[in-house]
N, C-alpha and C positions, 0 to 999 in steps of 0.2 A: 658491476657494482658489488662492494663487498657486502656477504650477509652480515648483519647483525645478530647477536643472542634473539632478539626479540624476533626478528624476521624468521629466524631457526624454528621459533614458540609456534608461527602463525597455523602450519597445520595442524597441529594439536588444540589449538583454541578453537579453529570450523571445525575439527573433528567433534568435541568435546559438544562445541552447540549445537551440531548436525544431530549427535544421541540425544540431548537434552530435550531439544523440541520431537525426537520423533516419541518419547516417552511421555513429552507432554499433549501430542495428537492422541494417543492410547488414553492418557489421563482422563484428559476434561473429553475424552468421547464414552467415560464413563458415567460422568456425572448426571442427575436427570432423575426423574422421578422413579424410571425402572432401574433395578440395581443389576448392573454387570460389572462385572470384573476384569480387570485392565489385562489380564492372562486369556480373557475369555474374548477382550478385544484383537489382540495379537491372533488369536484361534482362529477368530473370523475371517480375519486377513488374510491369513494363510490357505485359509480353507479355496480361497479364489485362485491363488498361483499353484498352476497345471502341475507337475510332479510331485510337489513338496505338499496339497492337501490330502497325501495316503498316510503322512506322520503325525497327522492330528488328530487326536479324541472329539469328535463332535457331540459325543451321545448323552452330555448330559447341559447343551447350550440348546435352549428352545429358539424354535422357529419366529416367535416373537422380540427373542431377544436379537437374532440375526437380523430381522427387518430394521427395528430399530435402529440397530447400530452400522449397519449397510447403506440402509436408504433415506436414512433421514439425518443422524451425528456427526459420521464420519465422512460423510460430504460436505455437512456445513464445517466441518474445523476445517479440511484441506483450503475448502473455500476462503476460510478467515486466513489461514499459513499464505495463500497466493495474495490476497488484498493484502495484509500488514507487512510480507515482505515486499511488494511492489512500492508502497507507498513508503515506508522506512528509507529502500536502497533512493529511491527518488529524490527524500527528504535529504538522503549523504550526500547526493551529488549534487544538490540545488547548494547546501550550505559549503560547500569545498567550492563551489564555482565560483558563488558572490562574495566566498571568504566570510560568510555572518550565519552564526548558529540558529536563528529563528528563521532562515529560510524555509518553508516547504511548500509542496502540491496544494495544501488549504491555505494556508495565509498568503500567499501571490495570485490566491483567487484562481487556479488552473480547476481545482475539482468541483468549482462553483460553476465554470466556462464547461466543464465536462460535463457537469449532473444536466444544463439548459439546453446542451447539445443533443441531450437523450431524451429530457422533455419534449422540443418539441417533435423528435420520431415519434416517440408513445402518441401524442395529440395526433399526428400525420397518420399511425395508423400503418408507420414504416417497421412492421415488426419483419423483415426477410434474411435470411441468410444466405449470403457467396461465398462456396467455399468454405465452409465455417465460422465465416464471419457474419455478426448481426449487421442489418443498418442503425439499429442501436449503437454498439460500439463505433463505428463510422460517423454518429453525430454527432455523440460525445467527443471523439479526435478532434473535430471539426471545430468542435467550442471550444476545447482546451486551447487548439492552435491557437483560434481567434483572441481569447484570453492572454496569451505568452505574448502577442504579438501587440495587444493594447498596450498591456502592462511595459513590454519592453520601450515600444516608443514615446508613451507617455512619462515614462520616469529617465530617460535619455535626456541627457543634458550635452549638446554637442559629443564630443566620441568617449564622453565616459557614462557610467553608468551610477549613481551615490545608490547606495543601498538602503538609506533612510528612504529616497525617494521611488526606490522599487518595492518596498513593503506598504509604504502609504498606497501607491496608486493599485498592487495587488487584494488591498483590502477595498479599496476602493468599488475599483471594479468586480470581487466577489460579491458584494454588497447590494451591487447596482443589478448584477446577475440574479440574486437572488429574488431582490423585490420582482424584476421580470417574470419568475417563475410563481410568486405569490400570485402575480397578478392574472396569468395564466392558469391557476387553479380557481381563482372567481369565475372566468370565462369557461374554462371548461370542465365544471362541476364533475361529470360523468368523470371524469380519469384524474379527479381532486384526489383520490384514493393512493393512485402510483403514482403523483407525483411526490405528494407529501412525502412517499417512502424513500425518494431523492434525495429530499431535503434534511430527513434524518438519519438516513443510512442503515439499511439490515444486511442480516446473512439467512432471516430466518425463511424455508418455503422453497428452497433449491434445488434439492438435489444433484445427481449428478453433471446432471445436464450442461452448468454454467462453468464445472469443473473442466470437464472435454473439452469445450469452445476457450476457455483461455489459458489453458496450462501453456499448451506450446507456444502460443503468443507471450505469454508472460515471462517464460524462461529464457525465449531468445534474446527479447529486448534486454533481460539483467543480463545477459553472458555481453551482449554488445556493451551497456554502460559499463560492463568491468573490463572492457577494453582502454577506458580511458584511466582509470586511477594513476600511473603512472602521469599522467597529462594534469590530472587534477593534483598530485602531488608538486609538481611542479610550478603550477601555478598558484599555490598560496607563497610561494616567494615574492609574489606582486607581478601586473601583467606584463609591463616591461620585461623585467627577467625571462619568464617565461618566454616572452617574445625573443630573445637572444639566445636561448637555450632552446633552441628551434621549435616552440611551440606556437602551432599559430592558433593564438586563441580564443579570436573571433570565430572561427568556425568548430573548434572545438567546443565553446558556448552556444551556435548554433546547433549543432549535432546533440549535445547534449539536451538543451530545451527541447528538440524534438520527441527525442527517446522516450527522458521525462514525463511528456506531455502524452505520450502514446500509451507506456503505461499505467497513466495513472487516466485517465479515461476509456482505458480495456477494464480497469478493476472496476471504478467508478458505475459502468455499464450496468454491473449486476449487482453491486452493493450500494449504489448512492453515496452520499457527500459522509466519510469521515473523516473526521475532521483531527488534528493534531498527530498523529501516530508519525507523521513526518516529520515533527517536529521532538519529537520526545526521545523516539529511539536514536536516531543518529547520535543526539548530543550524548548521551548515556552512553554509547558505545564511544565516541571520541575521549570523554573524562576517563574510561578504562581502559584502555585498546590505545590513546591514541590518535594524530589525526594520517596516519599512512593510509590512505584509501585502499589499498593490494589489500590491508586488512579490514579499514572501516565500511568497503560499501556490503562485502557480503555476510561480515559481523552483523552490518546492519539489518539486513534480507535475512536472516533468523531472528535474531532477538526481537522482529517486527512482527512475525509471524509465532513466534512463541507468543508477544505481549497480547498479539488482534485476538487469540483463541482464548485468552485469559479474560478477555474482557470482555468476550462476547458468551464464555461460559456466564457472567457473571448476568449480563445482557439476560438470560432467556431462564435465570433461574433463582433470583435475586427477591425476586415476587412472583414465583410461579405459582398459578400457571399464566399467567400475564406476564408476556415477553416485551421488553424492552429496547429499541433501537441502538444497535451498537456505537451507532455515534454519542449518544446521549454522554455513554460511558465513558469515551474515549474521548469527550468534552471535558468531562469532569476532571479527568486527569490532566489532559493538555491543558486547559486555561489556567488554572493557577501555576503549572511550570511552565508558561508563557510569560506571564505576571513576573516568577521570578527571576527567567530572562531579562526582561526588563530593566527591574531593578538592580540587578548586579553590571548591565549594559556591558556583559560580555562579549566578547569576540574571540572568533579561532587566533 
């Protein structure tokens, strides 16, 4: 395949948002009631990796200010950069698959199926880990499948799929997930507390901890979905085509929903249901970028992760000291650019 000027561009454009967001992890892990300095954040950093903490000045960052921004900032942003890029790249490949820009993880009801999958662990009392896996995340997978696989065969119309009728029945079934987990907090009053926190989605109260357990999980599964973008570029030619252009794309649609589904119920695990970030960044990076997936899905996996740390800055500091649920936030913005999906009733 010949490159294009544009294809030529694409390293310098992940480069360019690779620095943008790691400036903007330094940023907003400055902001907060104690004042540090974005040089003082970098310091920090440094001061951790073995050779390179003898070139740093530490003697004038307090021990306070280290704690801070070690054990409680700078974990929950990496935590927001792993949610918003998992849930963004998911959101690229859900709408490159069905070909419709309001495709995501929330609106097909997958992180509603993910959040009910981890409720009823929490209820069961299934807090264990194998391997580094929680049976948390393991119940949440569990829903999401269950959810991809309603959704799919109820909005299946003989061997095609209408996309009108795959967002109905995904709202559907989120819907119907959800009252389930209402209802489940009437009954089990005592753990009404975490589940609510499902329902509305946080980053706040982590630490490291949730960092560890899903990095590597999270990273593997995007390097896998960026194995197809070739495959998804192909198939916005229509499935036919595709189909002749040796793509088979039934199972490339399988494989995909899987992945999908895996990680946005790994994220889902330790943040609960946010809601739209699937929805928002993909299409914002296709109107600028594009719809070449080689560029759009890990376009999208930054500017998700730059936008989640943004909004969750905003989340925990907006009406401080009273922190806000990061989905609330990330409501406010997704619903009215849902709305004007709508009404423009665009398409890739």
């Amino acid at each position: 395949m010949k490159i294009s000027r544009d294809e030529k561009k694409y390293p310098i454009i992940l480069l360019a948002l690779t620095i943008t967001l790691i400036f903007a992890i330094a940023l907003f892990s400055t902001i907060g009631t104690a004042n540090v300095g974005v040089m003082d954040v970098f310091k920090i950093v440094v001061e951790k990796i073995p050779f390179l903490n003898r070139f740093v000045d530490m003697s004038k960052i307090t021990d306070s200010h280290r704690t801070i921004i070690w054990n409680i900032r700078l974990p929950r942003v990496i935590l927001g950069v792993l949610v918003g890029a998992s849930l963004s790249m998911a959101g690229a490949a859900f709408q490159g698959m069905f070909k419709n820009p309001m495709a995501d993880p929330y609106i097909i009801g997958i992180s509603s199926g993910a959040a009910l999958g981890a409720t009823i662990a929490i209820i069961l009392k299934l807090d264990y880990r194998i391997y580094n896996i929680s049976t948390i995340s393991v119940f949440a997978f569990l829903g999401a499948l269950l959810t991809v696989f309603l959704v799919y065969n109820i909005a299946r119309i003989g061997g095609s799929l209408p996309i009108t009728n795959l967002l109905l029945a995904g709202v559907a079934i989120g819907q119907f997930f959800t009252a389930i987990m209402s209802f489940l907090m009437i009954i089990y009053d005592n753990d009404m507390n975490k589940i609510i926190y499902w329902t509305l989605g946080s980053l706040s109260g982590k630490g490291w901890e949730p960092v560890n357990r899903i990095f590597l999980l999270v990273v593997t599964v995007m390097i896998l979905i960026n194995f197809f973008a070739r495959d998804l570029n192909i198939m916005l030619t229509g499935d036919e085509v595709a189909q002749s252009l040796g793509v088979d794309v039934e199972k490339t649609k399988l494989y995909l929903l899987i992945l999908c589904s895996l990680i946005t119920s790994i994220v889902v695990s330790v943040s609960g249901i946010i809601g739209f970030v699937g929805l928002i960044i993909p299409h914002i990076a296709r109107i600028v970028l594009g719809p070449d997936h080689r560029i759009l899905l890990p376009a999208s996996a930054l500017l998700g992760g730059i936008f989640m740390i943004f909004a969750d800055t905003i989340a925990r500091t907006i009406i401080s000291p009273v922190q806000i649920p990061v989905g609330i936030i990330t409501a406010l913005f997704g619903g009215p650019f849902f709305i004007y999906l709508l009404k423009r009733g665009e398409r890739i």
